[in-house]
PyMOL Python script that loads the backbone (N, CA, C, O; Angstrom):
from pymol import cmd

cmd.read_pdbstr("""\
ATOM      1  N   UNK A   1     113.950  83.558 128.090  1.00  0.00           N
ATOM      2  CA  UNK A   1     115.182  82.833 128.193  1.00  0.00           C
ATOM      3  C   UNK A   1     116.376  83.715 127.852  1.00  0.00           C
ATOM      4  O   UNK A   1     117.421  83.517 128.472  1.00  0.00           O
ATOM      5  N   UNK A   2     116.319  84.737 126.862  1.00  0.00           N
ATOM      6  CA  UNK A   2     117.339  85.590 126.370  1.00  0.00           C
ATOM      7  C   UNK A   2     117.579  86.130 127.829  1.00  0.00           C
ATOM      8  O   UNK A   2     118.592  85.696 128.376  1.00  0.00           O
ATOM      9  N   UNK A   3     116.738  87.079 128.595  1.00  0.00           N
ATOM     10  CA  UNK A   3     117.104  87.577 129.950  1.00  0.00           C
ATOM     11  C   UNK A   3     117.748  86.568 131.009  1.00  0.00           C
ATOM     12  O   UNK A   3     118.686  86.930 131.719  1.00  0.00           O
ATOM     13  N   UNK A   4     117.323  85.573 131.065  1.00  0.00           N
ATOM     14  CA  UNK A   4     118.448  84.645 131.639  1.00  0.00           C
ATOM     15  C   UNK A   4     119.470  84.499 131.624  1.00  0.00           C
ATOM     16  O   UNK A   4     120.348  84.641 132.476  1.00  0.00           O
ATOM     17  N   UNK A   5     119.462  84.032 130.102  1.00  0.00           N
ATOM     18  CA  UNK A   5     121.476  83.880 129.332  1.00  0.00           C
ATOM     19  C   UNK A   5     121.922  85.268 129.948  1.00  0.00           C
ATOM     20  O   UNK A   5     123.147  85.311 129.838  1.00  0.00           O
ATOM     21  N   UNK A   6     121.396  86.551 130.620  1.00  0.00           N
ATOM     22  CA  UNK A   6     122.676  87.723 130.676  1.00  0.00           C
ATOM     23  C   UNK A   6     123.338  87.410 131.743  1.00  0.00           C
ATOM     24  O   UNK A   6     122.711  86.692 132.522  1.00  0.00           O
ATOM     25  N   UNK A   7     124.684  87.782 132.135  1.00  0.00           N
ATOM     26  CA  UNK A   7     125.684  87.715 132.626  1.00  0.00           C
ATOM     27  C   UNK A   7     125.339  88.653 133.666  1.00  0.00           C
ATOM     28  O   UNK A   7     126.012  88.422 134.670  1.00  0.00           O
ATOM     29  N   UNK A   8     124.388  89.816 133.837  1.00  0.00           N
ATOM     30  CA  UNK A   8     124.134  90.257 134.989  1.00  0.00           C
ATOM     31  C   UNK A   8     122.618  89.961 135.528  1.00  0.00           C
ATOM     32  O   UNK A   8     121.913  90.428 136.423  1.00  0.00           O
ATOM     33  N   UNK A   9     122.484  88.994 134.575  1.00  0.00           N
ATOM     34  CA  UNK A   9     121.108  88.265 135.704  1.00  0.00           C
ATOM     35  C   UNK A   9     121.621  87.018 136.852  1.00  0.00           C
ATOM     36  O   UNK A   9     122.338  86.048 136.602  1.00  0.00           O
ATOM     37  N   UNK A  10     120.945  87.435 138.286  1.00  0.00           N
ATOM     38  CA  UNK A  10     121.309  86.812 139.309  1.00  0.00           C
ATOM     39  C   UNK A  10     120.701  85.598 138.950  1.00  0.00           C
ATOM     40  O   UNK A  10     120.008  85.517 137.935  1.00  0.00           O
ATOM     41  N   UNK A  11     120.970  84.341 139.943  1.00  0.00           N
ATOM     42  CA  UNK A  11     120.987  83.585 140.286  1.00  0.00           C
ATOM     43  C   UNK A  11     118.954  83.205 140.269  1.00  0.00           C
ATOM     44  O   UNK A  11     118.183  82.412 139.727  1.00  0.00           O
ATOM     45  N   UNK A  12     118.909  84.112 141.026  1.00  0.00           N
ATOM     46  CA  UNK A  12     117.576  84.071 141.842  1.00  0.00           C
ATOM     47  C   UNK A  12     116.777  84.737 140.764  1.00  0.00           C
ATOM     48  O   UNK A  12     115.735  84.153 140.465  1.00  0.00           O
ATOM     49  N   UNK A  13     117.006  85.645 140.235  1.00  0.00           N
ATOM     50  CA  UNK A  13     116.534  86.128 138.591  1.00  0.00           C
ATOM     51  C   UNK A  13     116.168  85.039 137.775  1.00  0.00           C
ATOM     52  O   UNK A  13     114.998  84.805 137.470  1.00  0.00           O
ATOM     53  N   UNK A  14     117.018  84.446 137.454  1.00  0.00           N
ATOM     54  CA  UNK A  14     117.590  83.587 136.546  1.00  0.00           C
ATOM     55  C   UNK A  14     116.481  82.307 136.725  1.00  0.00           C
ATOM     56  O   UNK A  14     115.944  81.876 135.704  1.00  0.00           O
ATOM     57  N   UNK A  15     116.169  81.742 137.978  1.00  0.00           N
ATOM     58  CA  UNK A  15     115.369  81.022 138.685  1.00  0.00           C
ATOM     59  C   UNK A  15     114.083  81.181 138.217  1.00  0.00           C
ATOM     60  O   UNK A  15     113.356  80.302 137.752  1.00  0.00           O
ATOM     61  N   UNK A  16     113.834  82.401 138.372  1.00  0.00           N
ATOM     62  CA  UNK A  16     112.412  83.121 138.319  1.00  0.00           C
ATOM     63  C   UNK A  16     111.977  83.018 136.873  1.00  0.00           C
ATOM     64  O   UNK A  16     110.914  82.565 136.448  1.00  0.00           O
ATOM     65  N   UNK A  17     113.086  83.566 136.134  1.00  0.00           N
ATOM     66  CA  UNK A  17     112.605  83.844 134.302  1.00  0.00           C
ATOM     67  C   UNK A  17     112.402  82.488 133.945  1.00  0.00           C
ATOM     68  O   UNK A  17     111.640  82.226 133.015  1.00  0.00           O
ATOM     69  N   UNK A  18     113.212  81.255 134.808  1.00  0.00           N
ATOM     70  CA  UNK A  18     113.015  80.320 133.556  1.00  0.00           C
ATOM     71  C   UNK A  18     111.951  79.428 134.444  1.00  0.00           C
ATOM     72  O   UNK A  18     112.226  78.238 134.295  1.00  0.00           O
ATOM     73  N   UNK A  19     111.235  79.551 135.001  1.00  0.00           N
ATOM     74  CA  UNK A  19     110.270  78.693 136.170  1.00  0.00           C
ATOM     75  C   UNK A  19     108.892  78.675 135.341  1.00  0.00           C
ATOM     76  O   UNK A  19     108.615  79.862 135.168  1.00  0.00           O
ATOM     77  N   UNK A  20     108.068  78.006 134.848  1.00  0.00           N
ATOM     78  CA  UNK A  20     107.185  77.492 134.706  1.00  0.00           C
ATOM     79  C   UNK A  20     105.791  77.451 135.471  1.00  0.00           C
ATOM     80  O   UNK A  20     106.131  77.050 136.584  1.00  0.00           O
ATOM     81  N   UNK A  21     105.133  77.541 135.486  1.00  0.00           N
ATOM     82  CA  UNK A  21     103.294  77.053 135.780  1.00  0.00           C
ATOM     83  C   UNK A  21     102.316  76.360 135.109  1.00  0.00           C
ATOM     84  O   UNK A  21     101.769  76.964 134.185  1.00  0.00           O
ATOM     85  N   UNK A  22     102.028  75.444 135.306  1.00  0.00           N
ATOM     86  CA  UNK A  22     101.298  74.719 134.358  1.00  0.00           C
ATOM     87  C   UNK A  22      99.740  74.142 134.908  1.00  0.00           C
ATOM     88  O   UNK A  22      99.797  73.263 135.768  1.00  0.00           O
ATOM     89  N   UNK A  23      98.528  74.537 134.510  1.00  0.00           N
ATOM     90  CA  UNK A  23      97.492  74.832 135.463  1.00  0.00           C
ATOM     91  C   UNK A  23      96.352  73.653 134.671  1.00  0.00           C
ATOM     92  O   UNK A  23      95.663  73.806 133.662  1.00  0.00           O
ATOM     93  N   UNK A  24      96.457  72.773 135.351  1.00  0.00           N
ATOM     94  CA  UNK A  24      95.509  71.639 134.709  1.00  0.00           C
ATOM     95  C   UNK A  24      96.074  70.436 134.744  1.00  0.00           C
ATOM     96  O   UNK A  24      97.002  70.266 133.952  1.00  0.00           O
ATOM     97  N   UNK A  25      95.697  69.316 135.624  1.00  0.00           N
ATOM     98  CA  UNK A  25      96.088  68.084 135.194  1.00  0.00           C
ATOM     99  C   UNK A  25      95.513  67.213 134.059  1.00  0.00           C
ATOM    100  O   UNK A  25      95.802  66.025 134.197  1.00  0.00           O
ATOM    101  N   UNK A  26      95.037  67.400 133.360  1.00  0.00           N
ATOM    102  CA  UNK A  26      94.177  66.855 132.210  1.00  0.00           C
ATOM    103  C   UNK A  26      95.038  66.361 130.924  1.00  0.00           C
ATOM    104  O   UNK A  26      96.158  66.759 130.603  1.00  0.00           O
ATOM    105  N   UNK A  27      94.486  65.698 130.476  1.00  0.00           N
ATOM    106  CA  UNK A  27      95.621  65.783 128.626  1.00  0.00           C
ATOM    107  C   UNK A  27      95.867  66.738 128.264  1.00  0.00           C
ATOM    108  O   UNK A  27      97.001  66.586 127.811  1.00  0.00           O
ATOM    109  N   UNK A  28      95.548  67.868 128.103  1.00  0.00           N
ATOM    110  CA  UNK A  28      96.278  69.023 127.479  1.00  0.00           C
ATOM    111  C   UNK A  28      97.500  69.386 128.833  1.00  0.00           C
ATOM    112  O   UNK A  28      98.696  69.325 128.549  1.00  0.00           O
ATOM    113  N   UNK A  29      97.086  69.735 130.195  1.00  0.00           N
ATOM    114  CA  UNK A  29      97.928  69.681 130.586  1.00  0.00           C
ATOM    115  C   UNK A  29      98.947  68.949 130.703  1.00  0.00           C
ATOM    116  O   UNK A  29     100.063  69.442 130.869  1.00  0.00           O
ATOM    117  N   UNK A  30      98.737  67.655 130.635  1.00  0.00           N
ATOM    118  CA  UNK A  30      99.987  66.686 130.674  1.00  0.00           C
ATOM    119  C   UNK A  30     100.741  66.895 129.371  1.00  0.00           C
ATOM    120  O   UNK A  30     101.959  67.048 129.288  1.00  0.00           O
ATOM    121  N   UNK A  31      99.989  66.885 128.497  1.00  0.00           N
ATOM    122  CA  UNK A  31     101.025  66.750 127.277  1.00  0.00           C
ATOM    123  C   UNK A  31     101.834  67.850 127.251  1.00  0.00           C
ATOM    124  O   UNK A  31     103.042  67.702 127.066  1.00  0.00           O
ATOM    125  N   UNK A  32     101.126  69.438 127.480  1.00  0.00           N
ATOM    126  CA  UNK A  32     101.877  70.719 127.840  1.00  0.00           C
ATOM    127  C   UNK A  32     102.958  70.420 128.387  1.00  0.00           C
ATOM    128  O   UNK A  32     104.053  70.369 127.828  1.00  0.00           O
ATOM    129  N   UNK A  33     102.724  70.205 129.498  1.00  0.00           N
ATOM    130  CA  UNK A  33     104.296  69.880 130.528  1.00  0.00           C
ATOM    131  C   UNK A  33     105.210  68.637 129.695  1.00  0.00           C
ATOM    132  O   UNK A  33     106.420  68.453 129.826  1.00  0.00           O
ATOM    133  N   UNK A  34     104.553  68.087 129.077  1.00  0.00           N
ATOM    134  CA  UNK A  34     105.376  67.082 128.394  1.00  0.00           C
ATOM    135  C   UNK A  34     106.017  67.739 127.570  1.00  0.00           C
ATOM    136  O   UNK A  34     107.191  67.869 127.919  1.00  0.00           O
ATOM    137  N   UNK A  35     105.779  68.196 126.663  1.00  0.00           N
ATOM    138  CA  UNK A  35     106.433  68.546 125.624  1.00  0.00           C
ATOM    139  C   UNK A  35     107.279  69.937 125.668  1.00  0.00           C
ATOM    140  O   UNK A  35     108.100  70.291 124.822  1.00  0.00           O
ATOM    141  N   UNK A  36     106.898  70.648 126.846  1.00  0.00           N
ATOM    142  CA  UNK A  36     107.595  71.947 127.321  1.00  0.00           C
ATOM    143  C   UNK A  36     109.008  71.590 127.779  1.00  0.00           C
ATOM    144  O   UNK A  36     109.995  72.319 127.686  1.00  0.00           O
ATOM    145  N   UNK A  37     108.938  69.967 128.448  1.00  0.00           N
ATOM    146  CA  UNK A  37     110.452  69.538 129.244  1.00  0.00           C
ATOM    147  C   UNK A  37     111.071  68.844 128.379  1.00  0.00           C
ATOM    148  O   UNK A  37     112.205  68.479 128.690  1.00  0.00           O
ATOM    149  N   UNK A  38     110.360  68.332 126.632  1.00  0.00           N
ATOM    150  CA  UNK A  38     110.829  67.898 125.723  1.00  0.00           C
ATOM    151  C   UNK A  38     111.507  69.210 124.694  1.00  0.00           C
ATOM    152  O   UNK A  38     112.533  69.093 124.024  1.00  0.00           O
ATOM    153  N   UNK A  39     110.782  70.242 124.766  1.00  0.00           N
ATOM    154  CA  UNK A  39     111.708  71.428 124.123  1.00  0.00           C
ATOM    155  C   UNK A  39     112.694  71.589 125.430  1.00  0.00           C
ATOM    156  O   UNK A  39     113.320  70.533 125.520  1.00  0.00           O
ATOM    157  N   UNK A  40     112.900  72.074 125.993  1.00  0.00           N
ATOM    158  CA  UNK A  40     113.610  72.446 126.942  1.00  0.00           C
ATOM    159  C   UNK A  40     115.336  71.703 127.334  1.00  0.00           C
ATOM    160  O   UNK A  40     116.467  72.114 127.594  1.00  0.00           O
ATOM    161  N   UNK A  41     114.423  70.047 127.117  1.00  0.00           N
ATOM    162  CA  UNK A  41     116.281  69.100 127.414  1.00  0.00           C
ATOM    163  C   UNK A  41     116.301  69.049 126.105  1.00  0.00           C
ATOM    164  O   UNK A  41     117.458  69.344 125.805  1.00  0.00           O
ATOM    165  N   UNK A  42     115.596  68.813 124.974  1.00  0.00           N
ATOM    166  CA  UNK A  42     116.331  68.363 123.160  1.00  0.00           C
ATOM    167  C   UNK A  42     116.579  69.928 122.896  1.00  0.00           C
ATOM    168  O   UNK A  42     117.769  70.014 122.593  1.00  0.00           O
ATOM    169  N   UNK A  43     116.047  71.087 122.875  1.00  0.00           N
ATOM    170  CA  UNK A  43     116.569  71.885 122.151  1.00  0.00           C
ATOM    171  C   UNK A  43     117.188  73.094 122.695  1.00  0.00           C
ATOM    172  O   UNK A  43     118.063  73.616 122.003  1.00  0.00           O
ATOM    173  N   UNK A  44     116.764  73.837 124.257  1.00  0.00           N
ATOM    174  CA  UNK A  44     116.682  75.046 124.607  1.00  0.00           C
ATOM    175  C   UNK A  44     118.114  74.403 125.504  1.00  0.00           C
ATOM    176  O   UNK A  44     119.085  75.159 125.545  1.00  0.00           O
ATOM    177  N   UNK A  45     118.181  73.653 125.889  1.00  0.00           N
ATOM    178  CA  UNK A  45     119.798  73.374 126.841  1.00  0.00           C
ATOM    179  C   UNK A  45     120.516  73.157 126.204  1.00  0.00           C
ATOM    180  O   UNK A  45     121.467  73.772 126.684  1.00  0.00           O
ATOM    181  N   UNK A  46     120.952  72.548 125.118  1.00  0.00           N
ATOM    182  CA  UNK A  46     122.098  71.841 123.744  1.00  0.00           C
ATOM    183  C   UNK A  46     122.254  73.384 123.525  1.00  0.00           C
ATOM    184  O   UNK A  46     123.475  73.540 123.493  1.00  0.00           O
ATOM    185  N   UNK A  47     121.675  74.576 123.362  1.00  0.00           N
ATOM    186  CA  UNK A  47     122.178  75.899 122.883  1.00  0.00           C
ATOM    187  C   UNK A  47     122.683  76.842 123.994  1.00  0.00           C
ATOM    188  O   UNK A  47     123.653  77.572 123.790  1.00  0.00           O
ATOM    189  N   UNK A  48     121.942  76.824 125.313  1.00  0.00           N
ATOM    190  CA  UNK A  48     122.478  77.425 126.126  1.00  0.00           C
ATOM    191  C   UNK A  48     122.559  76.504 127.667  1.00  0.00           C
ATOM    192  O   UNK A  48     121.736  76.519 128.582  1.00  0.00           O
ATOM    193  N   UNK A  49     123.787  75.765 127.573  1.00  0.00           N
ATOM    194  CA  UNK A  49     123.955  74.544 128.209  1.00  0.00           C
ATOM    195  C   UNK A  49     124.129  75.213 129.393  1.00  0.00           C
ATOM    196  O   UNK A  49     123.983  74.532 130.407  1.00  0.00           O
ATOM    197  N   UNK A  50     124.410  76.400 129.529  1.00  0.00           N
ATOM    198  CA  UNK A  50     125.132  77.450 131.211  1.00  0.00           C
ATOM    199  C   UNK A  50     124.078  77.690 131.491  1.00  0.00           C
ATOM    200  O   UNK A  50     124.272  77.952 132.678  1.00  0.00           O
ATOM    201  N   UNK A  51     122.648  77.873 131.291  1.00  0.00           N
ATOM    202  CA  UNK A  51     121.549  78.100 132.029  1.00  0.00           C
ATOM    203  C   UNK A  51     121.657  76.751 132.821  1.00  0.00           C
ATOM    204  O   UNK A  51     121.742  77.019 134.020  1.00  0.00           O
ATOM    205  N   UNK A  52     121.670  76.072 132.708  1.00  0.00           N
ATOM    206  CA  UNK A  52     121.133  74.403 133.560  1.00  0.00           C
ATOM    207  C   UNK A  52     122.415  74.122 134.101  1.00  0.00           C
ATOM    208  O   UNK A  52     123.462  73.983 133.469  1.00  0.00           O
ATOM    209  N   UNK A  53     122.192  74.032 135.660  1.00  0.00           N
ATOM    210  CA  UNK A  53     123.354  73.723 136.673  1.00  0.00           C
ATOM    211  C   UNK A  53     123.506  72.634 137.255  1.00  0.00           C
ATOM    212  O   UNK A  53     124.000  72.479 138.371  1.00  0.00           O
ATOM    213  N   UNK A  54     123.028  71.686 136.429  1.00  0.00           N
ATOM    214  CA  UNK A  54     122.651  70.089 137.221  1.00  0.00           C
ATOM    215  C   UNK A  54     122.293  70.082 138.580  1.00  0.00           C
ATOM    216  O   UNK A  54     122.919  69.432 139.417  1.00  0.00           O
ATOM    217  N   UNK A  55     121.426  70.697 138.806  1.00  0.00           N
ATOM    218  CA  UNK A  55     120.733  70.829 140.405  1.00  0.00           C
ATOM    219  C   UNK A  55     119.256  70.529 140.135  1.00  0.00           C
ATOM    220  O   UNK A  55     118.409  71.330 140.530  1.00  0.00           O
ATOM    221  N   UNK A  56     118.869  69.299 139.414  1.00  0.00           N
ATOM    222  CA  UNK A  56     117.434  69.072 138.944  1.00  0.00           C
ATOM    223  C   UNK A  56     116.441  69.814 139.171  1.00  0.00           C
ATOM    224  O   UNK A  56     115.557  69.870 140.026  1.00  0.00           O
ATOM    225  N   UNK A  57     116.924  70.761 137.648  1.00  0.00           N
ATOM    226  CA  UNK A  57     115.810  71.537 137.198  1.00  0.00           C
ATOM    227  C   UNK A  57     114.222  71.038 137.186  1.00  0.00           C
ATOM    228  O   UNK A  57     113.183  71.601 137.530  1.00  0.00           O
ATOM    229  N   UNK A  58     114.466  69.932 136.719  1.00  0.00           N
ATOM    230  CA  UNK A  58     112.892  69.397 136.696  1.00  0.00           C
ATOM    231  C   UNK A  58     112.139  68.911 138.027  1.00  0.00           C
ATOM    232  O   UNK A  58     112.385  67.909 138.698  1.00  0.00           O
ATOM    233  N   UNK A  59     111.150  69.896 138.228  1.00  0.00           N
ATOM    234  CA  UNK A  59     110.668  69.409 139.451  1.00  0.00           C
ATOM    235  C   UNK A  59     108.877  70.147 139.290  1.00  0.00           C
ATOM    236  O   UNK A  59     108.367  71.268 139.263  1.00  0.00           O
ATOM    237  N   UNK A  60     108.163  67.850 139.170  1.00  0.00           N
ATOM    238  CA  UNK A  60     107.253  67.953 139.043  1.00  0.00           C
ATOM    239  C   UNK A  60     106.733  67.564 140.109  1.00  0.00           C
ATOM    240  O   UNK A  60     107.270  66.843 140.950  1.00  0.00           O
ATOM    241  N   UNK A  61     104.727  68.409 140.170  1.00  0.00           N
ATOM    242  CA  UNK A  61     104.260  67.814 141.421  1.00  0.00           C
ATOM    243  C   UNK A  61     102.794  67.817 141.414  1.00  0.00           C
ATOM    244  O   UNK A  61     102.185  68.881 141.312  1.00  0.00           O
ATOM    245  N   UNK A  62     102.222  66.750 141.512  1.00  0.00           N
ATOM    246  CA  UNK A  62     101.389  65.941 141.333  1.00  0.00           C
ATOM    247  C   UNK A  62     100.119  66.462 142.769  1.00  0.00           C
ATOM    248  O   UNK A  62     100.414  66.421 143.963  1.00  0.00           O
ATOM    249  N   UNK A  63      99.048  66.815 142.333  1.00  0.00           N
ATOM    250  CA  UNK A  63      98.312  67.441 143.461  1.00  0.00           C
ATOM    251  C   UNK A  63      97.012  65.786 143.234  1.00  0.00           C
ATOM    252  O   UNK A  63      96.696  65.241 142.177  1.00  0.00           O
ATOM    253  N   UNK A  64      96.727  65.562 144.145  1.00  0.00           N
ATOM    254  CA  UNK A  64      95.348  64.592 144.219  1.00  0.00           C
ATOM    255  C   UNK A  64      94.431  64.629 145.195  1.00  0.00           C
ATOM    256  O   UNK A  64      93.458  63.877 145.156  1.00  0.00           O
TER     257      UNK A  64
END
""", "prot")
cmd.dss("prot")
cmd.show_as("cartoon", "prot")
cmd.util.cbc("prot")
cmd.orient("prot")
């Protein structure tokens, strides 16, 4: 996340560092992703609010 916040990381950089994978639909996975998008909006955006461009960051997807 520090490489993000820089001022000469692109756009598309920026995209990349803060993008996620989360490999398991199971309870551990769910709760993982749960609680990763629960650090992320309560604590990691309130400090660096210019990473998040209101272009819904959150984007989950459900394989069955």
């Amino acid at each position: 996340m520090e490489l993000a916040a820089l001022p000469t990381t692109t756009p598309e950089e920026r995209k990349r560092l803060l993008s996620f994978v989360i490999c398991g639909g199971g309870p551990t996975g769910v709760e993982f992703a749960a609680e990763l998008r629960d650090m992320m909006a309560e604590d990691v955006l309130k400090y660096v609010s210019y990473l998040h461009e209101g272009k819904g960051a959150d984007k989950s997807t459900q394989n069955s």
